[in-house]
N, C-alpha and C positions, 0 to 999 in steps of 0.2 A: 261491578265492583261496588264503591260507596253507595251509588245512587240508585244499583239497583238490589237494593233489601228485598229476601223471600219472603218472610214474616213481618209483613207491613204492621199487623194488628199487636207481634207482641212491639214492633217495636214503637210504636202508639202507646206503649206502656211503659218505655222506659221512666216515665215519673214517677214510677215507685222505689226507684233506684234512689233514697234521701242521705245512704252512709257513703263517704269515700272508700273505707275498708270494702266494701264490696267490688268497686275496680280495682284497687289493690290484692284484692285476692285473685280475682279474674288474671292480672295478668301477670300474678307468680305462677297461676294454673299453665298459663300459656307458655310459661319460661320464658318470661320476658322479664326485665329488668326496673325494680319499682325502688325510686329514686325521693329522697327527700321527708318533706311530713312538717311537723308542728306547728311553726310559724309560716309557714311558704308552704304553699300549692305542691304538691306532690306529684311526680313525674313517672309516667310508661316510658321506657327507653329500650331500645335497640339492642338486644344483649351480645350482637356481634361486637359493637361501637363502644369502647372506653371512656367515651367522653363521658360524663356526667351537668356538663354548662353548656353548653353548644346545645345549635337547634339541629344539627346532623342525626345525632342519635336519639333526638326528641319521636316518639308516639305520638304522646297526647299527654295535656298536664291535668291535672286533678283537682279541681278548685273545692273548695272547703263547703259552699253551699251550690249545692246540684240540685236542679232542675228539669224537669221534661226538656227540653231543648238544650240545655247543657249535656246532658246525657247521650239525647243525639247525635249531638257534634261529638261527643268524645267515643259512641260506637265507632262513628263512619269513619273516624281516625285510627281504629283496630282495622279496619276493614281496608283501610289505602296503605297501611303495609303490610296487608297479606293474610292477615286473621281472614280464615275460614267461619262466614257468618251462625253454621251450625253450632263450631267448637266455643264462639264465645257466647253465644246463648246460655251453652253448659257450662261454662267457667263462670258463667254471671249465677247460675245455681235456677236460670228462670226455666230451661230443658232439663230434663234427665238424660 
């Protein structure tokens, strides 16, 4: 699951991931639920789960400046509920 990534090398690259629109697109691609924006850190949420404030239907949150290891942490949190590591490579636009 999280810990075991196939694409160690791209995901050693996730630092080039600098805009939040790009997880935000990734996980409309995924039909997943993308939550918030301008002032406040922007949210991936569980598009079964209505909440919107609770951490039930929390993904992963989207902070405004990403980083190689911010990025990390916010893949491996696509990946612990369920995201197919192939599909979100393609959603991130970094696979064809």
């Amino acid at each position: 699951m999280a810990n075991n990534i196939q694409r160690k090398d791209l995901f050693q690259g996730l630092g080039n991931i600098k805009k939040v629109e790009q997880w935000l697109k990734a996980g409309d691609k995924l039909g997943l639920r993308v939550c918030g924006g301008s002032k406040h850190p922007s949210t991936i949420r569980n598009p079964n789960m209505p909440d919107d404030e609770g951490s039930a239907s929390l993904i992963a949150t989207i902070p405004n400046n990403l980083h190689r290891h911010m990025n990390q942490v916010i893949f491996k949190e696509f990946l612990k509920f369920g995201v197919q590591e192939e599909s979100l490579w393609k959603a991130l636009g970094i696979l064809k």
